[in-house]
C-alpha positions in Angstrom: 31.1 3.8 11.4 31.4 3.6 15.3 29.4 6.7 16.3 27.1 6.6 13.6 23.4 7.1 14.6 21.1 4.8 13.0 17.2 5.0 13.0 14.6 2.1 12.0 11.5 1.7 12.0 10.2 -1.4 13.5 7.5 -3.9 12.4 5.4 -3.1 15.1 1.7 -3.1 13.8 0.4 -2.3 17.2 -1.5 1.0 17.4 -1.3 2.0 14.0 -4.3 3.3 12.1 -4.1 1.5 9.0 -6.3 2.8 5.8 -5.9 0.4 3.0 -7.2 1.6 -0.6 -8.2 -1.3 -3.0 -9.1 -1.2 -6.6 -12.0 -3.0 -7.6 -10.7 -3.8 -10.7 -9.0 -6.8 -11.1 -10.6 -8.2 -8.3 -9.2 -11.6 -8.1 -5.6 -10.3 -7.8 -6.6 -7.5 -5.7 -8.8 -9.5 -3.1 -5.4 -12.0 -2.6 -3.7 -8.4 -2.1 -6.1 -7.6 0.5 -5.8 -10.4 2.5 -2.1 -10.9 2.4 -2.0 -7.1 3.6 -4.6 -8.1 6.4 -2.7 -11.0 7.6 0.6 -9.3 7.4 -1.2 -5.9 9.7 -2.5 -8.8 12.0 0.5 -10.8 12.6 2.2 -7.6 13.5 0.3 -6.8 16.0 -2.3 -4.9 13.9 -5.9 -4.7 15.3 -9.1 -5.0 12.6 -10.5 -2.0 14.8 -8.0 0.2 13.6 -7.6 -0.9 9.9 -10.1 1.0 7.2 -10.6 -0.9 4.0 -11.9 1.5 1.6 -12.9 0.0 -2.1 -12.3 2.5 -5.5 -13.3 1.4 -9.3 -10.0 1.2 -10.1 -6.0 2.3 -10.0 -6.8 5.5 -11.2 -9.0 6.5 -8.8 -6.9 6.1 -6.1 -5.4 8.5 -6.1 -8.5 11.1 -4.5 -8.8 8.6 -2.3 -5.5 8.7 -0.8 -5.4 12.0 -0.8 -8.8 12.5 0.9 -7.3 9.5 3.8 -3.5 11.4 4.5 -5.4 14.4 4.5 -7.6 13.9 7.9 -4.7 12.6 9.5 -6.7 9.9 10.6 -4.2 7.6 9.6 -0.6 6.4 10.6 -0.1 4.8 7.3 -1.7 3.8 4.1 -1.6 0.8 1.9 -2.4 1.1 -1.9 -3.4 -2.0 -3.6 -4.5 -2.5 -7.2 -3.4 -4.4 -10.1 -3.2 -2.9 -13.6 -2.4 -5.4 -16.4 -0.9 -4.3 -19.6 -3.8 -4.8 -23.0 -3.3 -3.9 -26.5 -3.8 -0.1 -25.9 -1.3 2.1 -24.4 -3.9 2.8 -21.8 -1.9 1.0 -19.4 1.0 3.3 -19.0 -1.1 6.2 -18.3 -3.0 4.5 -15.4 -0.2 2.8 -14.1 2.2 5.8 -14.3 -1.0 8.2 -12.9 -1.2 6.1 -10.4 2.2 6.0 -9.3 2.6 9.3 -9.1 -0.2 10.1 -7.1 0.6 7.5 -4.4 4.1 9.5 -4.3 2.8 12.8 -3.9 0.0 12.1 -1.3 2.9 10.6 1.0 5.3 13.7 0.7 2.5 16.2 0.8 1.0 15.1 3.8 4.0 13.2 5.5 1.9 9.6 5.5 3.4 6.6 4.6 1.6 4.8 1.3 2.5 1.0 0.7 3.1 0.5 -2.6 1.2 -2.4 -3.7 -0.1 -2.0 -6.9 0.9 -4.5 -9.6 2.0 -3.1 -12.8 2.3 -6.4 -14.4 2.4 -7.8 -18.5 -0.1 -10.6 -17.8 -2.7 -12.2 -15.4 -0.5 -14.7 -14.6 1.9 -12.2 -13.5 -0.6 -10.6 -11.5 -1.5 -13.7 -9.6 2.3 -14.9 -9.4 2.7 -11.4 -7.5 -0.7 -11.5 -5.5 0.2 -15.0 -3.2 1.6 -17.3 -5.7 5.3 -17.7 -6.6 6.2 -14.5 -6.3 4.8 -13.7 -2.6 2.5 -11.4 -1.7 3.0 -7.7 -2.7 -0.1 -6.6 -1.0 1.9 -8.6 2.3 4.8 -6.5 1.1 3.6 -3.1 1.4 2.2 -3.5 4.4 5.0 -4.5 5.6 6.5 -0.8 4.3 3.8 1.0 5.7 4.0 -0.9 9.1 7.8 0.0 9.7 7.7 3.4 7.7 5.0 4.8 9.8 7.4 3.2 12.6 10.3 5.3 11.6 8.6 8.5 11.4 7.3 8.3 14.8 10.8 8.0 15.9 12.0 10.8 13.7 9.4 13.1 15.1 10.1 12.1 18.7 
């Protein structure tokens, strides 16, 4: 384990281009996604000059989006927040796995980190539990991923 070369990212916000795509859906869980991803960019060093919020209907149109951000290389990384809350109808697995796998393929076709902050979640409370409650912040959280992904990569490239 001696000579072993190990590479990290950090959790270095500053000078990252930051695009953040939010569901308006679920709005009340999202908008405490938001700003726990805003605060987490910020206290990292993040600037609000160099953070794009851009608002979609919901998680399944996020997808485009993403794809439209990683795709003008405009961005260092890119955070993905929604929350999609199981009903009565099976409709939730299709958006949340849709969803899912577009966030996936958007960051290994273009080479752009996405943080994963999308709640897949059985209830509201769950959502909200997850959104800045008991549960922390997942929006926080996948900044937090972006942040030191998009960290790594520059050292990878280098």
């Amino acid at each position: 384990m001696q000579n072993i070369t190990t590479i990290r990212g950090d959790l270095d916000a500053r000078d990252l281009r930051v695009g953040i795509v939010a569901a308006r859906f679920n709005e009340l869980v999202v908008e405490s996604l938001i700003k726990g991803a805003l605060e987490t960019l910020r206290s990292h060093g993040g600037s609000d000059k160099d953070i794009t919020l851009v608002r979609v209907p919901g998680a399944i149109e996020m997808g485009l989006a993403l794809e439209k951000m990683a795709a003008s290389r405009k961005y260092d990384a890119i955070v993905a927040l929604g929350a999609v809350i199981r009903g009565a109808t099976p409709h939730f697995d299709f958006v949340a796995g849709e969803c899912a796998k577009a966030i996936g393929q958007v960051s290994t076709r273009h080479g752009v980190p996405v943080g994963f902050g999308v709640l897949t979640v059985d209830t509201i409370e769950q959502a909200l539990e997850r959104a800045g409650s008991k549960a922390g912040n997942k929006g926080a959280d996948a900044a937090l991923a972006a942040i030191e992904m998009a960290s790594l990569l520059r050292k990878l490239e280098a």
